[in-house]
Each structure stands twice: as C-alpha cells, then as structure tokens.
C-alpha positions as CSV (number, residue, x, y, z in Angstrom):
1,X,0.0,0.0,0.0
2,X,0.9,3.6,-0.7
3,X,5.1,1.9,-1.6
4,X,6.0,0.1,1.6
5,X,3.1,-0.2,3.8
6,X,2.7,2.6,6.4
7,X,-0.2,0.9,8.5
8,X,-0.9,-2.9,8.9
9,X,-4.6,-4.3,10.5
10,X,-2.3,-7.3,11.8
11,X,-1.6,-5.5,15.4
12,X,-4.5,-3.9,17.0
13,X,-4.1,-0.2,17.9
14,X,-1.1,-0.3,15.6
15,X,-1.2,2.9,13.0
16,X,2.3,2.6,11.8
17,X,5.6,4.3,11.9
18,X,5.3,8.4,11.5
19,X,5.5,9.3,8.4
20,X,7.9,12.2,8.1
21,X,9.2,13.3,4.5
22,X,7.7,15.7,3.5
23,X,5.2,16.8,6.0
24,X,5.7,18.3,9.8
25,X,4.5,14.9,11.4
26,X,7.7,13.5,12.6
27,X,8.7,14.1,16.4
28,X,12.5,14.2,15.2
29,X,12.0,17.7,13.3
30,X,10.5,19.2,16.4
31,X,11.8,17.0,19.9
32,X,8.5,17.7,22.7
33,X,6.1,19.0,20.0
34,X,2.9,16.5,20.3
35,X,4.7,14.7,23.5
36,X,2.2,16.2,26.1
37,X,3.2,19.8,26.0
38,X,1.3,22.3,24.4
39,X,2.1,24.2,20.9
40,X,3.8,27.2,21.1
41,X,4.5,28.3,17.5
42,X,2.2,27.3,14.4
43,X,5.1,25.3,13.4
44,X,5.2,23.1,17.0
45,X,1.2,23.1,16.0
46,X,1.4,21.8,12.6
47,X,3.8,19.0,14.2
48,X,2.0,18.3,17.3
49,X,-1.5,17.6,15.2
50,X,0.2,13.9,14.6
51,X,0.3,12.9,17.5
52,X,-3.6,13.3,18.0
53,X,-4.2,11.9,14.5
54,X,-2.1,9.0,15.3
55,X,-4.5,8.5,18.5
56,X,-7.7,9.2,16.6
57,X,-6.5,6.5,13.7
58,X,-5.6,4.2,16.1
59,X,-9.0,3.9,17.5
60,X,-11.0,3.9,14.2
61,X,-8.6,1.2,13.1
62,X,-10.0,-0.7,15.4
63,X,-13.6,-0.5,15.1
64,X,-12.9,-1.0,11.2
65,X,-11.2,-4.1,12.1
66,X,-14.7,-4.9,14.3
67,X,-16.9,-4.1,11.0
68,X,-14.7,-6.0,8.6
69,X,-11.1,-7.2,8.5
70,X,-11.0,-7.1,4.5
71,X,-12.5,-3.4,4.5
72,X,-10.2,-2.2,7.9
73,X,-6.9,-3.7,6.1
74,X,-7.5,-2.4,2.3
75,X,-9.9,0.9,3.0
76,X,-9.0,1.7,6.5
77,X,-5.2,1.1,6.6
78,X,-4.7,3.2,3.3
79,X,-6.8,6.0,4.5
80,X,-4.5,5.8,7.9
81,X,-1.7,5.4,5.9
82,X,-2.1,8.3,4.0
83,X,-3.4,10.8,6.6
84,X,-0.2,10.1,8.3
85,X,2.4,10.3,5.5
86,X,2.3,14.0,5.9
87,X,1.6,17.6,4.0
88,X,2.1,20.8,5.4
89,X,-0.4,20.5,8.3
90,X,-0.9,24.2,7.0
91,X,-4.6,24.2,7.8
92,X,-3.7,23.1,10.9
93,X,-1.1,25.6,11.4
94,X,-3.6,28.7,11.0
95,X,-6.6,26.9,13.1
96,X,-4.0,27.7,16.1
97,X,-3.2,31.0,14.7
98,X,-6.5,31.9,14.8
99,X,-7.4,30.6,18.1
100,X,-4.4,32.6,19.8
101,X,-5.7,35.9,17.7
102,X,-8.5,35.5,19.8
103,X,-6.9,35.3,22.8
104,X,-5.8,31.7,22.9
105,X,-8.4,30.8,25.7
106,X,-8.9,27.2,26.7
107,X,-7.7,24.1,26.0
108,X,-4.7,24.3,23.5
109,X,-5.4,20.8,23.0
110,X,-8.6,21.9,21.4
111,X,-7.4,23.8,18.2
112,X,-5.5,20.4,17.5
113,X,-8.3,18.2,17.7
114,X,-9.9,20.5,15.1
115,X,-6.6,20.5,12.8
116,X,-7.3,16.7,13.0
117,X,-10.8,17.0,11.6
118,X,-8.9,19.2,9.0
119,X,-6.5,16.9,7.9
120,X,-8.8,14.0,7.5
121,X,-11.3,16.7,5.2
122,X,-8.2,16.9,3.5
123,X,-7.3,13.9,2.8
124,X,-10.9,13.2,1.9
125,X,-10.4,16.3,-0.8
126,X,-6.7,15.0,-2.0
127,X,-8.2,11.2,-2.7
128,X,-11.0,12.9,-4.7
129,X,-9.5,15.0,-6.5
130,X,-6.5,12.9,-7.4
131,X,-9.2,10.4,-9.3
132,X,-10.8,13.2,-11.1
133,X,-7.5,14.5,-12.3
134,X,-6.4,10.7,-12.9
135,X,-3.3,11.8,-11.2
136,X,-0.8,9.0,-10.3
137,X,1.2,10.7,-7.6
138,X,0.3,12.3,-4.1
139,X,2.4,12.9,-1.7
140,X,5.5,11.7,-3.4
141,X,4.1,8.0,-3.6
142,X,1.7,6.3,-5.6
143,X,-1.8,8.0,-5.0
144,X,-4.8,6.0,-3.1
145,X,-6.2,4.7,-6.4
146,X,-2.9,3.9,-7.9
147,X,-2.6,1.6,-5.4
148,X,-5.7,0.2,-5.9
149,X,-5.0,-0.4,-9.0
150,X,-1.6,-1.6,-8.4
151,X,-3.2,-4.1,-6.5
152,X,-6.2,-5.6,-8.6
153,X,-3.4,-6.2,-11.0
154,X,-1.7,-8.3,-8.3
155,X,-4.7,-10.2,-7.0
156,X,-6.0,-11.2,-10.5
157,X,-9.0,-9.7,-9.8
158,X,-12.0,-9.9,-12.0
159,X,-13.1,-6.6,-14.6
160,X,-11.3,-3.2,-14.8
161,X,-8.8,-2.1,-12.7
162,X,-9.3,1.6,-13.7
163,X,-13.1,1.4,-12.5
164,X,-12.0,-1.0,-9.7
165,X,-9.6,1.3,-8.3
166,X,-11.5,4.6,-9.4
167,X,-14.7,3.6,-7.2
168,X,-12.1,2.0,-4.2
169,X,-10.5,5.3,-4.4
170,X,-13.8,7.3,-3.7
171,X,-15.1,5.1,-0.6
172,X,-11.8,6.1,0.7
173,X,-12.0,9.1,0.7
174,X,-16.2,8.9,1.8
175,X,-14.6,7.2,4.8
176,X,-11.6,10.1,5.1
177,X,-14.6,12.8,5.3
178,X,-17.1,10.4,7.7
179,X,-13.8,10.4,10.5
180,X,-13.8,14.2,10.0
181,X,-16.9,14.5,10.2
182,X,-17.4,13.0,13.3
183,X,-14.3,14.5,14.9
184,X,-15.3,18.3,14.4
185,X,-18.8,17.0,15.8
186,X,-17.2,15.0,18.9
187,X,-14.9,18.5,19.6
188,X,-18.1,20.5,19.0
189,X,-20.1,19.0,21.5
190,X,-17.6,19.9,24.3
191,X,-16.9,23.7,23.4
192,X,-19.2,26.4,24.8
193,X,-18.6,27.7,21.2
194,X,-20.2,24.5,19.0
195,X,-22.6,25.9,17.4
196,X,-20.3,28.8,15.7
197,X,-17.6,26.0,15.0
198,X,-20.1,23.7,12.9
199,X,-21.6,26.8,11.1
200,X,-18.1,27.4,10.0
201,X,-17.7,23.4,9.6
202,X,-21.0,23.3,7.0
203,X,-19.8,26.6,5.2
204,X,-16.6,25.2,4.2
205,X,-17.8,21.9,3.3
206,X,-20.1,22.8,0.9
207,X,-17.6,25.9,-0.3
208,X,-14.8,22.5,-1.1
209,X,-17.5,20.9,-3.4
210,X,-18.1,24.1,-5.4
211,X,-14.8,24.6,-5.9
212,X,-14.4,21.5,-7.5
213,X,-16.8,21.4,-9.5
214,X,-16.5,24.7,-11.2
215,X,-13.1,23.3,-11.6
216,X,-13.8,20.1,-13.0
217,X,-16.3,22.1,-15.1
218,X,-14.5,25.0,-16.4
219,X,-11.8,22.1,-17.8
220,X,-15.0,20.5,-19.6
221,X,-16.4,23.7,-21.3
222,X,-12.7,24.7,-22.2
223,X,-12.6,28.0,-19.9
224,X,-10.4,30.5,-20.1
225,X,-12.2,33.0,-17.9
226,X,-10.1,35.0,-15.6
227,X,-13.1,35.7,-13.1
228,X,-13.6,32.2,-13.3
229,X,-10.2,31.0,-12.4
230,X,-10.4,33.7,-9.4
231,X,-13.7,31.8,-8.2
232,X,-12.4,28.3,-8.2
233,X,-9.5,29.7,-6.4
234,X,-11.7,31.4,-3.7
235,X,-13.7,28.7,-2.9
236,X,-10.8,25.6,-3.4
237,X,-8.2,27.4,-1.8
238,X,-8.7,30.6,0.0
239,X,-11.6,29.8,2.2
240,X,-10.9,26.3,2.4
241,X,-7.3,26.3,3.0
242,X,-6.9,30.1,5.4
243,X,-10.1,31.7,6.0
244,X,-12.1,28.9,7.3
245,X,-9.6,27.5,9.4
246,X,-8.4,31.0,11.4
247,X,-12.5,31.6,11.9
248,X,-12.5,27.8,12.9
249,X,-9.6,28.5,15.5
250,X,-11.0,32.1,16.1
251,X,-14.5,30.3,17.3
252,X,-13.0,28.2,20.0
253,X,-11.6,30.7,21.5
254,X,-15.4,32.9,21.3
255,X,-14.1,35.7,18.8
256,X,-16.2,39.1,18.6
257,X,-17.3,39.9,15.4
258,X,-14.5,42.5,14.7
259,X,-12.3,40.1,15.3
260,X,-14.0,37.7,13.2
261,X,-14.2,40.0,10.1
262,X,-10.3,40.9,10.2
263,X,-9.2,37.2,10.3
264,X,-11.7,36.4,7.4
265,X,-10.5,39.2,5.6
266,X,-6.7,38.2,6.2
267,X,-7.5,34.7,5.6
268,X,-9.0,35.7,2.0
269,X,-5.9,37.6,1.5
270,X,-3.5,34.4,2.2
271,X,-5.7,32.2,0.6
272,X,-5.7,33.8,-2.2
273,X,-2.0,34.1,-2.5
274,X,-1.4,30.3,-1.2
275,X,-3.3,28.8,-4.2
276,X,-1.5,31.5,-6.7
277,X,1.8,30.0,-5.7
278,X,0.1,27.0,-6.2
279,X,-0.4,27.5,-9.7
280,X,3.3,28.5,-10.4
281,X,4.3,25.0,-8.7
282,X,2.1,23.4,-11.2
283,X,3.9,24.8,-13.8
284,X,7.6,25.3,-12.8
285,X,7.6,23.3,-9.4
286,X,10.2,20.7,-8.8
287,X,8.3,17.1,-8.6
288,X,11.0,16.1,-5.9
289,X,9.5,19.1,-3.8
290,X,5.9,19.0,-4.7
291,X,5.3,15.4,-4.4
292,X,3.1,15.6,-7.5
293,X,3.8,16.0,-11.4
294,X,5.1,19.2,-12.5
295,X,3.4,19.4,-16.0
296,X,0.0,17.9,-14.9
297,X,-1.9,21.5,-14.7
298,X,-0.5,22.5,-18.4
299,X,-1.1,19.0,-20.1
300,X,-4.5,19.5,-19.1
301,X,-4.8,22.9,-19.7
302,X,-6.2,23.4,-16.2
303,X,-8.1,27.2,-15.6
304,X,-5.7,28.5,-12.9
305,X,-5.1,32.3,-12.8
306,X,-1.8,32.0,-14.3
307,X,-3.2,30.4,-17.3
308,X,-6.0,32.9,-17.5
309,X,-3.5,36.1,-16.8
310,X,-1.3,35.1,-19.8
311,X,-4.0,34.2,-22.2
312,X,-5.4,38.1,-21.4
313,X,-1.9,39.1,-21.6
314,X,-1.5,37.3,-24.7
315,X,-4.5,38.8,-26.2
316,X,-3.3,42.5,-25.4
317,X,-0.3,42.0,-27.2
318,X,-1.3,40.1,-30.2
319,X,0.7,37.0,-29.5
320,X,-0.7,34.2,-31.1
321,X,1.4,31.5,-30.6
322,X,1.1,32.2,-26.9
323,X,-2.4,32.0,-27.5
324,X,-2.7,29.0,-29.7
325,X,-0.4,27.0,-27.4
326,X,-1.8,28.1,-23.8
327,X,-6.0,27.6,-25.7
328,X,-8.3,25.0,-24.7
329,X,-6.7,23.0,-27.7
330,X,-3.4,23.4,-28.7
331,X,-3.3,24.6,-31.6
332,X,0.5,25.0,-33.1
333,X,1.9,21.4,-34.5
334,X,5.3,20.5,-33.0
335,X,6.5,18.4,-30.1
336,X,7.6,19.7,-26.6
337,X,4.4,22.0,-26.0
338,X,4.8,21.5,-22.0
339,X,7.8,23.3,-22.3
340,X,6.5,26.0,-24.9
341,X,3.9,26.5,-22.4
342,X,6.1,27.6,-19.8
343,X,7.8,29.8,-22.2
344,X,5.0,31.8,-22.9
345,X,3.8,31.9,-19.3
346,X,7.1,33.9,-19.2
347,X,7.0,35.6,-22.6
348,X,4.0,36.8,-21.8
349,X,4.7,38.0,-18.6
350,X,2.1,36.3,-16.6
351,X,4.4,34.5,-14.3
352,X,6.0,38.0,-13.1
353,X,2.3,39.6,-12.8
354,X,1.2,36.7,-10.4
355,X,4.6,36.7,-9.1
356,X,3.9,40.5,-7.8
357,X,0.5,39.9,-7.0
358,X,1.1,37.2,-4.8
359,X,3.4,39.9,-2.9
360,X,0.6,41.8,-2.5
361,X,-2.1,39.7,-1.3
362,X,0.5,38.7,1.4
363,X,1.3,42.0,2.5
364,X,-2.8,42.7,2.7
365,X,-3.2,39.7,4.9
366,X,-1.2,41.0,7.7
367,X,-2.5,44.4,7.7
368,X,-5.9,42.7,7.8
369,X,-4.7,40.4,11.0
370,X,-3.3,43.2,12.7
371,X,-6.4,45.1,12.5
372,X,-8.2,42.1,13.7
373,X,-6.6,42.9,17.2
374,X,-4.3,40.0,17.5
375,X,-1.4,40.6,19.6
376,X,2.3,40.8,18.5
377,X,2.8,37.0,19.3
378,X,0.2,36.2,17.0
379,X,0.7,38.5,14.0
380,X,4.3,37.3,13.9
381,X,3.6,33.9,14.5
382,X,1.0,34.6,11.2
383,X,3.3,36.3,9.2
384,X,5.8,33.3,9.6
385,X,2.9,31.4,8.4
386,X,2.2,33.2,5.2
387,X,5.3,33.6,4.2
388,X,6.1,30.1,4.8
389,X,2.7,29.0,2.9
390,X,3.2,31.0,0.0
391,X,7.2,30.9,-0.7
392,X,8.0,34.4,0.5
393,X,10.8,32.6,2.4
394,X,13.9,32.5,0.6
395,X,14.7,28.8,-0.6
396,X,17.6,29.0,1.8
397,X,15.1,29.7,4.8
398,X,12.0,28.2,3.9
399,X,10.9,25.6,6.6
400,X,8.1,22.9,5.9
401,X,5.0,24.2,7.8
C-alpha cells in the first residue's frame, strides 16, 4: 500500500511508523512537539497535530477491524496510511493562529483536535481530487487509487482495474470525510462555542464541493475565464485552506465579530495568495519538492489564474502563438508543448504579474490580521505562516510548515 506499507490491520491499535518526508508529522523535526506539551509556535502546532491523528487512527482502526477485517486492512489502513504520510499540516497551522488571535483561551489541545478534523477533510479532498484528475502521484508515492489499482493487478481480480480502483478510491475518501466529520462533531459538543464552530464546519464543506466542480467544469467547457479561475481559487483554496480555518480556530476561543471580520479578511488575502503559488508550482515546481507531477496542470490545460493572466496578456499584445499553445486545444503542430507552455507563461509576462501579485495579497493579509486585534505574538507567528505557505521565504530559509 501507498510503496511500503505505512499501516498494517495485523496488530490492534497499531497505526504505523510516522511518516515524516515531506510533511511536519515526525517528532524528530521538532523534539516535545505533540509529547504532552502544548504548541507554542504554528510550526510546533502543525507537528504536534500527529500525535492526536495518530490516537484518533488508532481507535477507528479498530472499530474497522470490528466491522470487517478485509475493508479495515484495504480501505482503512490506506486511508490511515495516508493521513499520516504528511503535507504541510498548513490548515492546521492557521486553526491555532486563529485561536491565539483570539486570545488563545482554553484548551490548547482543542485547536489540535480540530486541525485533526482538517487533515482527515483533506485527505478526503486529495483522494477525490486525485481520481478526477487521474493523477498518479500524491504525496511523493503512488496516490490511493494507484494503489488500488496496483493491486487488482496483483490479486488477478476480475473486470477493470481503472473502475476498480476509481470507485475504491472514492469510498476512501467517503470514509476520510465520515472520520472528519465525526471528529469536528465529537470536539463540538464539548466547546461552549459549538454551534459557531459547525456553522463554520457546514460553510466550508459545501464551499470544497463548489470549488471542484467549477473546476472540473471549467476544464470540460474549455474555460479561459479570468473571473472564473479567481472563483475556483476562492472557494478551493482561500476559504478552504486560510479563512475557514483562522474563523475555525478564532471560534473556540469565542471571537467578537470584529475580530472575526479581520481574520476572514486576512485569511482571503492568504488564501488567495497560497493557491497562486500553487499555480506557479504546477507549472515550474520541482516534482522532488511538490510530491506531485510538474506538467499535470499544463497537459490539461487546467483554468488556474496564471493560465487565465497570460492568455489576457496574450491577447493585449497580439501573441498568437502564446495563444494558440496556452488555448483550450493546442493549436500549433510541434512536439515539446509542455515546455513551450512555460515559455509563454514567461514571454507573456504572466508568471511576473502573479509573481507580484502574490506579494501583494501577502502583505494585505497581515494588515488585515493586525487590525483584527491580535497581539504581537500572534501577528508574527502569522506572518511566519504566510510567508512560509506562499514561498515568500527564501529557498535557503523556507521551513516545511
């Protein structure tokens, strides 16, 4: 499963060995972090949120293993085994932000439990989306319905392996959202604050969905819309990955509706920002980095701002080759057009404009946090965060959050 198997149903309670590479999950990068002391950086937060996914897994292994010991060691195992092979933890990472803009009240165990629910939404999200992209690589290893597929193929199995693994690959990620579900409800119904925190909960869960679609369905109609490609980025990535998770944090702690308004508004900002670097990693990123194809967005002509930038760009300045190459179609004959793609991203000068505008949006997310309220600890503690999220750090610097 997932290369060499993080999570085995043969020991009961057992969730595997931490996975570390390329997340925040392993102990080693942050000694004490998740060993019984509370967070005090988003980065310690980020790290510590393993530990209480590991004790979360552990028990629903379990009563997987109760249901079914063929659906606990191919379903649940994989879905285990992929929550805890890693990823920034960012969502994570600005729940607790959020919380301490608030004022950091109550249990600091709290904002963890909820990054937990996060995670799992994620992974839920990361499953999905990875079947509708048909992309073969998450998180630098095979993604969930790869594997599936991988292994159809070795059991001999009867019929497709692409539909096999295709529907396997959704029911895992069904049962990713169900344990996230239920741990944002279990955390909700101990917080004088529950209500608020599953308003926020629904919002965002239905925001994800949109997102997707509109995604999946600007790719089918050909797209090229900037306003569009703003949209999907909003509701994929700037509420879903900042804003809902700082008003999430912001809740526990019983935020006032100023300081409510600045940390959405910051966490727009952010958002924003985060899923435009996105977009440059999907077209220049380094796979060994990114844990994910580098070319996958421009093979499929996928409507991300960047695209949508240089295509207006394009437009203004009459060049056609950029536009004929960057189009729904392409539309030039010739070999290499992933890499003539990239040059006109450049030529065109769309890569510098999101480039500065990413800048920007950064820069507009602190002011917004600041005037929030939040005290110094927390504003810097943000900042790190942003800049961190959306490669503001030099390379030198940059730390896995």
């Amino acid at each position: 499963m997932l290369g060499p198997r993080a999570t085995r149903a043969g020991t009961d309670g057992d969730v595997g060995p931490r996975a570390g590479s390329g997340g925040c999950t392993d102990s080693r990068e942050d000694p004490g972090a998740g060993a019984g002391r509370s967070p005090d950086t988003a980065r310690e937060a980020a790290a510590a949120v393993g530990a209480v996914l590991e004790e979360y897994l552990r028990t629903r292994l379990r009563e997987a293993r109760r249901v079914d010991a063929v659906f606990a060691e191919e379903v649940a195992s994989r879905v285990a085994a992929f929550v805890l092979r890693g990823g920034k933890r960012l969502r994570t990472a600005f729940v607790w932000c959020g919380w301490l803009a608030a004022g950091g009240v109550g249990d600091p165990r709290t904002p963890l439990r909820i990054g937990a629910a996060l995670e799992l939404l994620q992974t839920c999200a990361l499953v999905h989306d990875d079947v509708m992209d048909e992309s073969p690589v998450r998180r630098g290893a095979p993604a969930v319905h790869t594997d599936f597929a991988r292994a159809h193929r070795a059991g001999r199995m009867r019929g497709s392996a692409a539909s096999y693994s295709a529907n396997a690959a959704m029911l895992a990620g069904d049962l990713a959202l169900a344990w996230a579900d239920d741990l944002l409800t279990e955390t909700a119904l101990t917080s004088p604050y529950g209500e608020q925190l599953h308003r926020e909960w629904q919002a965002m869960r239905g925001e994800m969905v949109a997102g997707q679609y509109l995604d999946m369905r600007a790719q089918a109609t050909g797209s090229s819309d900037p306003a569009h490609a703003r949209n999907i980025a909003t509701l994929k990535s700037a509420l879903y990955t900042v804003e809902r998770p700082l008003a999430l944090g912001a809740s526990l702690a019983g935020a006032d509706p100023r300081t409510m308004d600045g940390l959405r508004a910051a966490g727009r900002c952010a958002g924003l920002a985060f899923q435009l670097r996105d977009d440059l990693l999907g077209a220049f990123g380094d796979p060994a980095v990114t844990g994910k194809p580098a070319d996958q967005d421009l093979r499929t002509r996928k409507l991300t701002c960047l695209r949508a930038v240089a295509l207006r760009l394009a437009a203004e300045s009459g060049d056609t080759e950029a536009l004929a190459v960057l189009g729904p179609e392409e539309a030039v004959p010739g070999g290499g057009t992933v890499e003539r793609m990239r040059a006109a991203l450049e030529r065109t000068g769309a890569r510098a404009v999101v480039e500065e505008e990413i800048a920007g949006l950064s820069s507009s997310s602190l002011r917004h946090f600041a005037a929030a309220g939040a005290d110094a600890r927390a504003r810097r503690e943000f900042a790190v965060l942003v800049a961190r999220a959306v490669g503001t750090v030099p390379e030198g610097n940059r730390e896995s959050v």
